[in-house]
Every structure is written in structure tokens, then in C-alpha cells.
DSSP file (Angstrom, degrees, kcal/mol; ACC not computed):
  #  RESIDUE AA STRUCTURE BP1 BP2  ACC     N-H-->O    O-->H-N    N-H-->O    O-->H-N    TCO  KAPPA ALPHA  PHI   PSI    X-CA   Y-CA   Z-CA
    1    1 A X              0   0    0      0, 0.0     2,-0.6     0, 0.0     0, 0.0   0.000 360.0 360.0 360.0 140.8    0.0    0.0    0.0
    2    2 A X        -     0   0    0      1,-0.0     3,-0.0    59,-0.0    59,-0.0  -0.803 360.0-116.0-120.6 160.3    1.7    3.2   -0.6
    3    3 A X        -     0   0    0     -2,-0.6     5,-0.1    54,-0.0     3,-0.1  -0.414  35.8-102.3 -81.3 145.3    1.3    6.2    1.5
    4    4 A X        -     0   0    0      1,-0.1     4,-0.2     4,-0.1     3,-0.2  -0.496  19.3-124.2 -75.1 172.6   -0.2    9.2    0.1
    5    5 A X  S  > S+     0   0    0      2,-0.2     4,-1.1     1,-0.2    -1,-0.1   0.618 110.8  56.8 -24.6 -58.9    2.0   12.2   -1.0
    6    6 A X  H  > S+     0   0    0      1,-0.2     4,-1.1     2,-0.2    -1,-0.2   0.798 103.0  55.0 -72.5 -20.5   -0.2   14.6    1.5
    7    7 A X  H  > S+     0   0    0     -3,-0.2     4,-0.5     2,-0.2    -1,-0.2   0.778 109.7  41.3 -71.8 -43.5    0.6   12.4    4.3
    8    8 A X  H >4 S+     0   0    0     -4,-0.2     3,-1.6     2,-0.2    -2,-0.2   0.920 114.8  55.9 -71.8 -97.2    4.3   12.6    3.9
    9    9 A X  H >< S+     0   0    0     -4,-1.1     3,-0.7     1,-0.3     4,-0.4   0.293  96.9  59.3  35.5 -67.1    3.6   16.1    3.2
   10   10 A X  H >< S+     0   0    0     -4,-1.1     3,-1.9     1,-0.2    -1,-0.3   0.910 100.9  57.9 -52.9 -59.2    1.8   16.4    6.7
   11   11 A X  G XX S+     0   0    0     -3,-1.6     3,-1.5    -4,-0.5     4,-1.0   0.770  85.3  87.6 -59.3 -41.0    5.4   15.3    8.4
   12   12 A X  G <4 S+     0   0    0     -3,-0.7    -1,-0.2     1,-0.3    -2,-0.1   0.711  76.5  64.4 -10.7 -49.0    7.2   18.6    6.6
   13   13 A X  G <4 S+     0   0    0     -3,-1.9    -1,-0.3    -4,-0.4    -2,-0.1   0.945 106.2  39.6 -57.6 -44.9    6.3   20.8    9.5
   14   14 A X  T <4 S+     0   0    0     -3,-1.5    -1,-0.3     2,-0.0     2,-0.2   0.635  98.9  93.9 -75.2  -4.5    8.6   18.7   12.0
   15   15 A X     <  -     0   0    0     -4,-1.0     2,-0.3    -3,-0.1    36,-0.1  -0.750  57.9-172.4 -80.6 116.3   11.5   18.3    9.3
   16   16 A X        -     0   0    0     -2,-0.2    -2,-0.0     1,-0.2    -3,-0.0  -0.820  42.3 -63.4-123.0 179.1   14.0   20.9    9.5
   17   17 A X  S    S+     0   0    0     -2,-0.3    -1,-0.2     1,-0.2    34,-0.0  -0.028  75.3 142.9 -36.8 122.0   17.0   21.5    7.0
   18   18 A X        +     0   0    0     32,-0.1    -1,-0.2     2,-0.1    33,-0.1   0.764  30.3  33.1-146.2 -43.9   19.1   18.6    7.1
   19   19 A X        -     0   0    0      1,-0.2    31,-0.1    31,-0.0     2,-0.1   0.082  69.3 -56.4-163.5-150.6   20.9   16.8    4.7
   20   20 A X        -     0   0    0      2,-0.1    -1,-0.2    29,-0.1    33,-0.1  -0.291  25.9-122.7-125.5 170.8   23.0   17.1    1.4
   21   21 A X        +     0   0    0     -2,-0.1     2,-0.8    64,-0.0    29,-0.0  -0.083  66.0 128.6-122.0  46.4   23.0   18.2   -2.3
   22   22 A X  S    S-     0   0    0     63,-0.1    -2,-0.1     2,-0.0    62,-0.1  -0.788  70.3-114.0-109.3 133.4   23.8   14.8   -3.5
   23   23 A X        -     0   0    0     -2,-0.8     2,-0.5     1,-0.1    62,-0.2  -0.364  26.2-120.4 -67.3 158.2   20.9   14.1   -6.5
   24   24 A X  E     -A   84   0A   0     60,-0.9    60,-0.9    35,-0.0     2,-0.2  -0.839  31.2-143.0-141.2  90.9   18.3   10.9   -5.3
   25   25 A X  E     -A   83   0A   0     -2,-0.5     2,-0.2    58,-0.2    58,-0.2  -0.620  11.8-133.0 -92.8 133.9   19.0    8.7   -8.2
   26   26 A X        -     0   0    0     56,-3.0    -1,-0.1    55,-0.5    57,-0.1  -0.598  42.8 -81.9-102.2 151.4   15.5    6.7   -9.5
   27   27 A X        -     0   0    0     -2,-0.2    -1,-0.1    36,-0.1    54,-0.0  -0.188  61.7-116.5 -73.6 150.1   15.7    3.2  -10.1
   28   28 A X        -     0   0    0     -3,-0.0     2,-0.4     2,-0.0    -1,-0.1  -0.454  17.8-144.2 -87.5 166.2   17.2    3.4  -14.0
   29   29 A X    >   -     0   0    0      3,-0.1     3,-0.6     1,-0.1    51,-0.1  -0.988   4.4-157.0-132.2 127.5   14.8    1.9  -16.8
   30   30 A X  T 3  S+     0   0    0     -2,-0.4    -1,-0.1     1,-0.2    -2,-0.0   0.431  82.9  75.5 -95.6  -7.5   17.3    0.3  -19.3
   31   31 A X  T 3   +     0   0    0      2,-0.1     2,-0.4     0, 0.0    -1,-0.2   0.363  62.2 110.0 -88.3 -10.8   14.4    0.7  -21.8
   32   32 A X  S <  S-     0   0    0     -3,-0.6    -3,-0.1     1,-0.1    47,-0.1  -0.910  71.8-120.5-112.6 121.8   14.5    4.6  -22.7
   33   33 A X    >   -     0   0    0     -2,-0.4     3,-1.3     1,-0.1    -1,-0.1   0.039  17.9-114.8 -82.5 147.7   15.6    5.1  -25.9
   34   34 A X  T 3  S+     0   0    0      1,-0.2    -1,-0.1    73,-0.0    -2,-0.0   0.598 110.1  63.5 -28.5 -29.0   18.8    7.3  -26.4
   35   35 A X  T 3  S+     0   0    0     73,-0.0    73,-1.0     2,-0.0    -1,-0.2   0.230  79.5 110.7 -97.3  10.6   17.1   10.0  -28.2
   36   36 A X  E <   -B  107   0A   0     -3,-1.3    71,-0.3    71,-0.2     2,-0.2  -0.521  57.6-138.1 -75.2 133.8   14.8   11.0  -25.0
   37   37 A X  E     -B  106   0A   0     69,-2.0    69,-1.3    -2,-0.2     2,-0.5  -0.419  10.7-115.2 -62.0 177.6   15.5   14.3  -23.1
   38   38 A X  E     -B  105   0A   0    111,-0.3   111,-3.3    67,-0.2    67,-0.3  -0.823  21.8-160.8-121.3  98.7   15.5   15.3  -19.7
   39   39 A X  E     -BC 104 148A   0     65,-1.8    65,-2.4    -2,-0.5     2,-0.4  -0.446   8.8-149.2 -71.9 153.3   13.0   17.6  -18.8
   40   40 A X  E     - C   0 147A   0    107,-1.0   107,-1.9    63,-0.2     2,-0.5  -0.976  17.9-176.1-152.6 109.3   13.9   19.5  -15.5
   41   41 A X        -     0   0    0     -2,-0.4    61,-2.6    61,-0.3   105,-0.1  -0.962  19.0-130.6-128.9 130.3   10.6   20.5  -13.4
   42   42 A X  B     -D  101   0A   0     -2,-0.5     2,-0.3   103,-0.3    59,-0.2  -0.273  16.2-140.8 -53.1 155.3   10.7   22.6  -10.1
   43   43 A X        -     0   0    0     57,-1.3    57,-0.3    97,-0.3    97,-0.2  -0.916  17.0-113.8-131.6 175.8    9.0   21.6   -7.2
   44   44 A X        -     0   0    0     95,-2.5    56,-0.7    -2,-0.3    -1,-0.3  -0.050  43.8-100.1 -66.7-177.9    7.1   23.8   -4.7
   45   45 A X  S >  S+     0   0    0      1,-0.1     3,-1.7    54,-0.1     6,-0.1   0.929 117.4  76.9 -58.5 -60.0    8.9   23.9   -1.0
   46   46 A X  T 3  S+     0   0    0      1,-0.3     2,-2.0    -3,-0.0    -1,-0.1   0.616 105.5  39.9 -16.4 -62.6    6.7   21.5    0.6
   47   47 A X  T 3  S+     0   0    0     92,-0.2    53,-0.4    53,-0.1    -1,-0.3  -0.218  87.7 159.0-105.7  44.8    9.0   19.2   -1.5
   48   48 A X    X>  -     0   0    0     -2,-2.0     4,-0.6    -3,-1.7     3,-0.5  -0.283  52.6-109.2 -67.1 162.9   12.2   21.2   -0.7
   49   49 A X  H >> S+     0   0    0     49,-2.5     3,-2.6     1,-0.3     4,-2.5   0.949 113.8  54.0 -47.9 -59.5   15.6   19.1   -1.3
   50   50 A X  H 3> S+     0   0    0     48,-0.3     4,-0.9     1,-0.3    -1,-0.3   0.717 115.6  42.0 -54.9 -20.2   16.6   18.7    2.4
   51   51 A X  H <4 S+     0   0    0     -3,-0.5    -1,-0.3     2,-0.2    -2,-0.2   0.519 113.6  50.1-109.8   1.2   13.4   17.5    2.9
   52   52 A X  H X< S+     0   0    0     -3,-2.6     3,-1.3    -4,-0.6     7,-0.6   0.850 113.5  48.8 -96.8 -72.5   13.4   15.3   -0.4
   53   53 A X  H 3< S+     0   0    0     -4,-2.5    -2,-0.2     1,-0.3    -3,-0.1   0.785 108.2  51.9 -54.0 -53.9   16.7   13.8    0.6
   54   54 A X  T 3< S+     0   0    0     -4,-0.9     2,-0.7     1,-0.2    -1,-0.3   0.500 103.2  76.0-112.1 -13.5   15.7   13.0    4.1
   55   55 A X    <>  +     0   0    0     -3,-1.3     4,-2.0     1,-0.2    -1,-0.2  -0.856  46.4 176.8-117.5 113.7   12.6   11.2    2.9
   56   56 A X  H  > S+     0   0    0     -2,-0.7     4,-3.5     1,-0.2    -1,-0.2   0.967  88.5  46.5 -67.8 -50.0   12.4    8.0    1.4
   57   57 A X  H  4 S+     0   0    0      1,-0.2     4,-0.2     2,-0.2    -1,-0.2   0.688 113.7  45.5 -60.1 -25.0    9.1    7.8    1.1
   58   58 A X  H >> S+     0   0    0     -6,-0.3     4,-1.8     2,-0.2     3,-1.3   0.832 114.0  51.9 -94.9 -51.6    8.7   11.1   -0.3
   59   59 A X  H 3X S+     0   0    0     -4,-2.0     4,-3.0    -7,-0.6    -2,-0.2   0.976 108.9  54.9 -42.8 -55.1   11.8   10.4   -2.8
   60   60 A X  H 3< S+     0   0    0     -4,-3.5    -1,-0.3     1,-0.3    -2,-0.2   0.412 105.8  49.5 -89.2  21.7   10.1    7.3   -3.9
   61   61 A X  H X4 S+     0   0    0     -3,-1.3     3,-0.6    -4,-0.2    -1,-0.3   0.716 106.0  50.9  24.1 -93.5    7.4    8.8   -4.7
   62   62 A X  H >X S+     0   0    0     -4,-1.8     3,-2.7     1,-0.2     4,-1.3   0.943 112.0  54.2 -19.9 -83.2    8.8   11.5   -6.7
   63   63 A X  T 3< S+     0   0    0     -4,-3.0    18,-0.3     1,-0.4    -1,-0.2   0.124 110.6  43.3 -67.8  -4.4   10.4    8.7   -8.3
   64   64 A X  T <4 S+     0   0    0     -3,-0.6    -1,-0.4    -5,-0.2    -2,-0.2   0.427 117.9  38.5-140.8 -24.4    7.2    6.7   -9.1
   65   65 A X  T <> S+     0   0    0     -3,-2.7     4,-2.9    -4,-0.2    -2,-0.2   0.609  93.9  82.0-109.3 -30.6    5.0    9.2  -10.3
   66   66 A X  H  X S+     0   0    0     -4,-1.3     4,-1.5     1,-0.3     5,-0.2   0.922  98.4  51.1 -56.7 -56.1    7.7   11.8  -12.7
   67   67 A X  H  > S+     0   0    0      2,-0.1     4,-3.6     3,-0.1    -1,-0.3   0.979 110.5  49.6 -36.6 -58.7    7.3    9.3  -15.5
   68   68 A X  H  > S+     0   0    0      1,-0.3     4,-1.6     2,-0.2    -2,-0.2   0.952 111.8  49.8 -40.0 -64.2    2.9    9.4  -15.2
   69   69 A X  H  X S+     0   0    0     -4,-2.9     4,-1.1     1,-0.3    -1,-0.3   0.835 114.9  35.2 -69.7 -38.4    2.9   12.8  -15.3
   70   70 A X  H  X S+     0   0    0     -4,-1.5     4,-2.0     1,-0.2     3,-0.5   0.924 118.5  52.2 -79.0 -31.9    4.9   13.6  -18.2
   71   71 A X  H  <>S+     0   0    0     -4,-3.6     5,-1.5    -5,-0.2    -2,-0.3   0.712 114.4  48.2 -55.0 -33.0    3.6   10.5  -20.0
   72   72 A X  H ><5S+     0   0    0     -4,-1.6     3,-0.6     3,-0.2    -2,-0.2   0.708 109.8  54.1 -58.5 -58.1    0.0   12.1  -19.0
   73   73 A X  H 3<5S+     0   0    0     -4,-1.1    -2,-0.2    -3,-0.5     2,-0.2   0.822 115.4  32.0-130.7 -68.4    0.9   15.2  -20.1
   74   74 A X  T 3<5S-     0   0    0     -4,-2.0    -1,-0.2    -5,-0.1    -2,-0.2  -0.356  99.0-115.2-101.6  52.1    1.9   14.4  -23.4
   75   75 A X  T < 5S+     0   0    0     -3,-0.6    -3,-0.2    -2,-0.2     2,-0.1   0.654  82.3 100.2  43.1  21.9   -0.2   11.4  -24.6
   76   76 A X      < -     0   0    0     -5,-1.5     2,-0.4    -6,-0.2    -1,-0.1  -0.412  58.0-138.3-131.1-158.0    2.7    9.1  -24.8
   77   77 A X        +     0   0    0     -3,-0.2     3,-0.1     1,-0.1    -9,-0.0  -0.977  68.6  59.6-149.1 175.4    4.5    6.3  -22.7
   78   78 A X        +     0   0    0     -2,-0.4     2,-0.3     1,-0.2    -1,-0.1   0.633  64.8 130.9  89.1   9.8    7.8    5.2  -21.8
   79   79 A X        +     0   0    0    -12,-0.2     2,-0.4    -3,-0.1    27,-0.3  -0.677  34.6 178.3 -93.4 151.1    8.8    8.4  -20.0
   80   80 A X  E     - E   0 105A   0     25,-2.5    25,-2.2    -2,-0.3     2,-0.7  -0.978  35.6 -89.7-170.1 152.0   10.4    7.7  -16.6
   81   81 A X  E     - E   0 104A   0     -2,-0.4   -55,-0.5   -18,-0.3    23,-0.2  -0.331  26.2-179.8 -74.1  93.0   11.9    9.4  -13.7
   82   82 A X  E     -     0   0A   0     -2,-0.7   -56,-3.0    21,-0.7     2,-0.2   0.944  57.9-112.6 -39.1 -64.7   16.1   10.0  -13.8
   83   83 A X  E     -AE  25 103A   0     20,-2.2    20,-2.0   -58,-0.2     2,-0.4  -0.918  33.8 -38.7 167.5-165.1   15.9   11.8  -10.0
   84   84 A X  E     +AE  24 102A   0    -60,-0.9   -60,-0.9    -2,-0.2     2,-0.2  -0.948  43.3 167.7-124.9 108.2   16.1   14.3   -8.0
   85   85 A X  E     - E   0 101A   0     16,-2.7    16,-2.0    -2,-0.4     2,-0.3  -0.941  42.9 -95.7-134.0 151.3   18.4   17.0   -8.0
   86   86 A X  E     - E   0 100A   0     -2,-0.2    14,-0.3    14,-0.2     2,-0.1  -0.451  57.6-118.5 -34.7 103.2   19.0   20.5   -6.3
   87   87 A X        -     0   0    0     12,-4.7    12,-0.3    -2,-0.3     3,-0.2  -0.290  24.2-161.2 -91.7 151.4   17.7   22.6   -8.8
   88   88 A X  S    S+     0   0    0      1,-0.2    -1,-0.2    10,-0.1     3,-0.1   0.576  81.8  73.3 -88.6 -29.0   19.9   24.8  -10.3
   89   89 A X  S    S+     0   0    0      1,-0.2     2,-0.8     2,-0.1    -1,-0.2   0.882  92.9  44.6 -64.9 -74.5   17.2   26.8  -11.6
   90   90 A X  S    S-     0   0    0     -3,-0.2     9,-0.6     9,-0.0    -1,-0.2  -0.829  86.2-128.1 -94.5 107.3   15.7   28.6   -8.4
   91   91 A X    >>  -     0   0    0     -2,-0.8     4,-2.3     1,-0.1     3,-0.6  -0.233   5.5-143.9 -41.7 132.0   18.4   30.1   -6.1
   92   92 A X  H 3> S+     0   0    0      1,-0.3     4,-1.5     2,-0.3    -1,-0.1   0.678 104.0  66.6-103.1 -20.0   18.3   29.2   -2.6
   93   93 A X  H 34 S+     0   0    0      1,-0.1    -1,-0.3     2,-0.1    -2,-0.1   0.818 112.8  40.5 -60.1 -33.9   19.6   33.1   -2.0
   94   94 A X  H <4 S+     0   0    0     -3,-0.6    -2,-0.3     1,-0.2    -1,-0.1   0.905 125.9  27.9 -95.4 -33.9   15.9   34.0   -3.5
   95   95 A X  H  < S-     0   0    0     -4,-2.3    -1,-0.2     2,-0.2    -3,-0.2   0.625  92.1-128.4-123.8   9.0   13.6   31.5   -2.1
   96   96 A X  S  < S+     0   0    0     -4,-1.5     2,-0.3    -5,-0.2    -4,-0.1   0.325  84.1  68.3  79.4   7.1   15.3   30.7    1.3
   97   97 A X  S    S-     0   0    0     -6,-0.2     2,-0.7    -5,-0.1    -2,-0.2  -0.973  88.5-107.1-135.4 148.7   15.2   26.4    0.5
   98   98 A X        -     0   0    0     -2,-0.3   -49,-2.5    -3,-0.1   -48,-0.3  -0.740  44.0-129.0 -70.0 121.8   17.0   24.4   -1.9
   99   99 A X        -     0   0    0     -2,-0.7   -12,-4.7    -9,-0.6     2,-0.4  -0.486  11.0-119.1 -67.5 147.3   14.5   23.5   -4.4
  100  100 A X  E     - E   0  86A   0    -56,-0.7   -57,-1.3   -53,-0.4     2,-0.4  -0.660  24.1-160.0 -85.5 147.5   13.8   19.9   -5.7
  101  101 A X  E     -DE  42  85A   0    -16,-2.0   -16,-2.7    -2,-0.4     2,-0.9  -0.983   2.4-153.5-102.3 102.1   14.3   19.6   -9.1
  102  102 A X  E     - E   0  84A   0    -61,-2.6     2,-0.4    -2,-0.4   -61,-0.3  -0.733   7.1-158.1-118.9 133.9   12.7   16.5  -10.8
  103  103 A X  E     - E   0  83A   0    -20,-2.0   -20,-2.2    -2,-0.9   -21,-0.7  -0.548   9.6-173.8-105.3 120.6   14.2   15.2  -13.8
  104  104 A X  E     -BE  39  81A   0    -65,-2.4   -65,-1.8    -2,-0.4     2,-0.4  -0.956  17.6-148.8-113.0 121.2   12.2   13.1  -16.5
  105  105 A X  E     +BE  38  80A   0    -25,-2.2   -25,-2.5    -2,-0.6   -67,-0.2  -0.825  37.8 141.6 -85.8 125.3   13.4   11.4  -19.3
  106  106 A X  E     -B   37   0A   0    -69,-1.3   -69,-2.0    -2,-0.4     4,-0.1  -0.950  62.9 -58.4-175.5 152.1   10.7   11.3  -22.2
  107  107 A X  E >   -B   36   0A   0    -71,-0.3     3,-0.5    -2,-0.2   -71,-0.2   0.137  67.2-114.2 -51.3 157.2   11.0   11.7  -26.0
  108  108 A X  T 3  S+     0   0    0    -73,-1.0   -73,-0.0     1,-0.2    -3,-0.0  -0.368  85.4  60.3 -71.4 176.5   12.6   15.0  -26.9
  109  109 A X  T >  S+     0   0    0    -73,-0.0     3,-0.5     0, 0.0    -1,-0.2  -0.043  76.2  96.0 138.0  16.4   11.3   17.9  -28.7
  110  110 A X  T <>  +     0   0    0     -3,-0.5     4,-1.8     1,-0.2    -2,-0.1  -0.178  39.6 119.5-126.5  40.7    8.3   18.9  -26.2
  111  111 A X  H 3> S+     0   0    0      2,-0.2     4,-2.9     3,-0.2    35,-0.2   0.810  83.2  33.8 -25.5 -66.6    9.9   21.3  -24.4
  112  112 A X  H <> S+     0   0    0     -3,-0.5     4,-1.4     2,-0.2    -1,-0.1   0.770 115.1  56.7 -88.3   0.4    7.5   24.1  -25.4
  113  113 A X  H  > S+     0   0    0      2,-0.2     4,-1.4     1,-0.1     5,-0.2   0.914 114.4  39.0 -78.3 -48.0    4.6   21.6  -25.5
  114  114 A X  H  < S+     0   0    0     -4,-1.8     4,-0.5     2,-0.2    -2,-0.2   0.886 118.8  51.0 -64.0 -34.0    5.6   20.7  -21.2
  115  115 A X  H >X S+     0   0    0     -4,-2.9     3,-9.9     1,-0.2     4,-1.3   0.920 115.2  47.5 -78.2 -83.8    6.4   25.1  -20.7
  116  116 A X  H 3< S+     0   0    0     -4,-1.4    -2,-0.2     1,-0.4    -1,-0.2   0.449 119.5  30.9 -47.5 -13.6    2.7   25.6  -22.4
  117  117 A X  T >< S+     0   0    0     -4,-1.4     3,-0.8    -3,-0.2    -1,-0.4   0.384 107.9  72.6-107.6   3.4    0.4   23.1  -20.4
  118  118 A X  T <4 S+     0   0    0     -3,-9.9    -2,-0.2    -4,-0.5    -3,-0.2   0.903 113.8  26.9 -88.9 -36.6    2.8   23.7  -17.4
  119  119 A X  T 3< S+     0   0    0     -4,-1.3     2,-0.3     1,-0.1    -1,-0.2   0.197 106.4  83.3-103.5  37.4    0.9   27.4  -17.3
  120  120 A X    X   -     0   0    0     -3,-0.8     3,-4.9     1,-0.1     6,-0.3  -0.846  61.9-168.6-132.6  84.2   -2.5   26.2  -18.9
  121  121 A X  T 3  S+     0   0    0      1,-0.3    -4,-0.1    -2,-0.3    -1,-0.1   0.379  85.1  59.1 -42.3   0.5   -4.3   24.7  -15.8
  122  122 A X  T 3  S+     0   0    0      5,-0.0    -1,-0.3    -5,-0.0     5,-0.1   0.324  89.6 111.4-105.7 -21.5   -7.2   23.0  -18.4
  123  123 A X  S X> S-     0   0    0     -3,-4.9     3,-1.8     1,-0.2     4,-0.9   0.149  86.9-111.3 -89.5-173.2   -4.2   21.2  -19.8
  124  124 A X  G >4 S+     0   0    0      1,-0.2     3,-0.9     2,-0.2    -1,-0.2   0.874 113.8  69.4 -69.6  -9.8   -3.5   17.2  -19.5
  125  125 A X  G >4 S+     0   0    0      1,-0.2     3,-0.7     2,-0.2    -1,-0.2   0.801 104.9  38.1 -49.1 -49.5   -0.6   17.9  -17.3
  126  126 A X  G <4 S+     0   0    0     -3,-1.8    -1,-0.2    -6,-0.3    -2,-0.2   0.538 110.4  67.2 -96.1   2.1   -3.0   19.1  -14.5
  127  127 A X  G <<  +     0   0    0     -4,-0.9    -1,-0.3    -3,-0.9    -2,-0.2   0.091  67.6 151.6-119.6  16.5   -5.6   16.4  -15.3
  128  128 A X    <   -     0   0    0     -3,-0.7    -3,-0.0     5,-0.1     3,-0.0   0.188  44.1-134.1 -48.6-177.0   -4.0   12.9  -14.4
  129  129 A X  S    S+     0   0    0    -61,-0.0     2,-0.4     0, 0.0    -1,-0.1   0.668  81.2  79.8 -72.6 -64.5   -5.7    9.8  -13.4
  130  130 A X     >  -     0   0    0      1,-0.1     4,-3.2   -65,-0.1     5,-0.1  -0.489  65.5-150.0 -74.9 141.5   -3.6    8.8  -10.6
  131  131 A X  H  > S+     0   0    0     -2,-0.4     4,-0.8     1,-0.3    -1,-0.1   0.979 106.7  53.6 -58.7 -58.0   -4.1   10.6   -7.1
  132  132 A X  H >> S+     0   0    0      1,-0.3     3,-2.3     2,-0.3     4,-1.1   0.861 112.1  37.4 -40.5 -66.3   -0.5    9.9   -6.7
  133  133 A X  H 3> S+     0   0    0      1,-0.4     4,-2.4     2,-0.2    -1,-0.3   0.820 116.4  61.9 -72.7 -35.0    0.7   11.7  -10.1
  134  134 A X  H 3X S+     0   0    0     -4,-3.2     4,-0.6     1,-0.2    -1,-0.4   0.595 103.2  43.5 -74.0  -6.5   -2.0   14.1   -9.2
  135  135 A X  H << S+     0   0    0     -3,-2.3    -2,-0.2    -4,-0.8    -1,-0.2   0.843 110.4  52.1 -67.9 -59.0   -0.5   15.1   -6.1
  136  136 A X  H >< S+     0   0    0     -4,-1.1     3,-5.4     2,-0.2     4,-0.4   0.908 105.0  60.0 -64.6 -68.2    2.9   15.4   -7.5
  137  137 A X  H >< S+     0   0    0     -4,-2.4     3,-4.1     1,-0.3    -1,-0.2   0.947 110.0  47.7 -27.6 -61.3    1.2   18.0  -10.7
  138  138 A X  T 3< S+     0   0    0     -4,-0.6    -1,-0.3     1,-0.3    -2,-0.2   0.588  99.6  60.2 -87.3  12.2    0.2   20.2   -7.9
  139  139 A X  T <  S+     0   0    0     -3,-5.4   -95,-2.5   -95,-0.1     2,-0.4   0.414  81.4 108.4-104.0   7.9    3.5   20.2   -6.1
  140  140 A X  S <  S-     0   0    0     -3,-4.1     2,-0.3    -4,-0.4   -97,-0.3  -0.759  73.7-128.3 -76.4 130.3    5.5   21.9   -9.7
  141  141 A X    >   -     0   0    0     -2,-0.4     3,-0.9     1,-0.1   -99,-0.3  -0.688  15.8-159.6 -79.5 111.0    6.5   25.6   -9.1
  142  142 A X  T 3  S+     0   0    0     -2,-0.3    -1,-0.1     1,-0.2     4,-0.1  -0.067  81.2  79.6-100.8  29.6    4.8   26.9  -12.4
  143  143 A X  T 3  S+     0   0    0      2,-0.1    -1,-0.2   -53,-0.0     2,-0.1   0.624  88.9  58.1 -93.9 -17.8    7.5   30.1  -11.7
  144  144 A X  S <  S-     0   0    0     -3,-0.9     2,-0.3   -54,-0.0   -54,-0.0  -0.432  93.0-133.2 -87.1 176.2    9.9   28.2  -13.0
  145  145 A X        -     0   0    0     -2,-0.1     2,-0.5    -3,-0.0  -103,-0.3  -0.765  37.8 -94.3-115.3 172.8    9.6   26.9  -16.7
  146  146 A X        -     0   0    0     -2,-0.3     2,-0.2   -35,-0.2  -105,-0.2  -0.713  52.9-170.2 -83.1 116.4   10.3   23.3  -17.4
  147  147 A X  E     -C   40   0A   0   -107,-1.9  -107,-1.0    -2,-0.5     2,-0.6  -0.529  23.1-111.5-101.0 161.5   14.1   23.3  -18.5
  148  148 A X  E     -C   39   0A   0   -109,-0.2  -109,-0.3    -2,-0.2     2,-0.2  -0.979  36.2-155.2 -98.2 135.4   16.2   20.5  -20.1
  149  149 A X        -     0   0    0   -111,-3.3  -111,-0.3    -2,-0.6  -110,-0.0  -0.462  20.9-117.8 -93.6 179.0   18.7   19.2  -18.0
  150  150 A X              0   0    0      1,-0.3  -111,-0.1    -2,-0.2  -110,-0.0   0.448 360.0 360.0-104.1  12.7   21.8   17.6  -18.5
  151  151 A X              0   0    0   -113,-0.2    -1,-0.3  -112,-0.0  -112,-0.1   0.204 360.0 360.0 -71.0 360.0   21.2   14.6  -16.9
């Protein structure tokens, strides 16, 4: 049975900066084709790094839903979660936590398709199936855009 998202969530309040800015490597899927990007999506605090890092349960998670959503998002399959990384993106001088960064591998070129449903609340992005994946949707910081990473 897996624990909801909001439940780990709940624990946040007693968790307090803790732990490292080494990235929370997802179990690798030998099956995603070379030619794939890595899309790079912010996550809110609630899902700040230290607090990322310090949680298994919250990591695997992450790690378990980052495929759905992008797969969701863009009608396709086969997209799946690299990890978790600091993100590079939002400065920790500006927003006073390391932000999670979670990094999906899924075919390239839909970069501007993932930026444009990331700020179109109607789009399939915001609309999954799973509670889980739907949890996850509403934890992306839509101030940031969806980057490629180098992962």
C-alpha cells in the first residue's frame, strides 16, 4: 500500500534543513531510448531538497509518479523518472530552501509543449488519473519553466 504524498507532506512541518545536495538517483529503466530528453521540473517547498533527501518515502514517490505525469501530459509512454536533484534553476539566496528539481526522461522535442500546459491549468498535465501523479502535478513551481537538463 503506498502512502499518500499529502501524508508525507503532513510530516514537513517537524523536518528541519538537514541533509545534502547529493541528487536521489531513481531506479534506471534500461528501456528509454537514447534520443529521449531530460526535462527538468521545479517543485514547490513543501518538496524542498533537504526534505526530499531526508525522505524515502517522499523520494520514492517522486520517483514513481515523474514518468505518469509527463507521460499524462503528453499522450505518450515510456517516459520515466532519472531523480532528483537541487535545482539549479531557483536560487536558494531567492527562495530561502534548496528546491527539488525533478528530472524526467521522455522523448525530446516537447519542451514548449511541457512550458505551455505547465501554465495552462485545463491542460492534460493538470488532469491525471492517478491521485498519486495528481499530487505530484500540484507540487511543480509553475514560476519556473520546465528546462532540459543535462542529466
Amino acid at each position: 500500500m503506498r502512502c499518500s504524498l499529502a501524508a508525507v507532506l503532513l510530516g514537513l512541518a517537524a523536518a528541519t534543513t538537514a541533509t545534502s545536495q547529493i541528487p536521489i538517483s531513481c531506479p534506471p529503466d534500461e528501456s528509454v531510448p537514447s534520443d529521449y530528453a531530460s526535462y527538468a521540473f521545479t517543485l514547490k517547498q513543501a518538496l524542498n531538497f533537504d526534505f526530499v533527501s531526508g525522505s524515502a518515502v517522499a523520494a520514492a514517490q517522486l520517483c514513481d509518479a515523474g514518468g505518469a505525469l509527463v507521460n499524462n501530459a503528453l499522450g505518450t509512454s515510456g517516459a520515466a523518472t532519472w531523480g532528483i536533484v537541487p535545482s539549479p534553476d531557483a536560487p536558494e539566496e531567492t527562495l530561502g530552501y534548496v528546491a527539488s528539481t525533478l528530472i524526467v526522461r521522455a522523448p525530446a522535442g516537447f519542451l514548449e509543449e511541457l512550458n505551455d500546459q505547465l501554465n495552462d491549468s485545463s491542460s492534460l498535465l493538470y488532469h491525471p488519473k492517478d491521485a498519486l501523479v495528481q499530487q505530484v502535478v500540484q507540487q511543480i513551481d509553475d514560476r519556473f519553466n520546465v528546462t532540459l537538463s543535462d542529466h
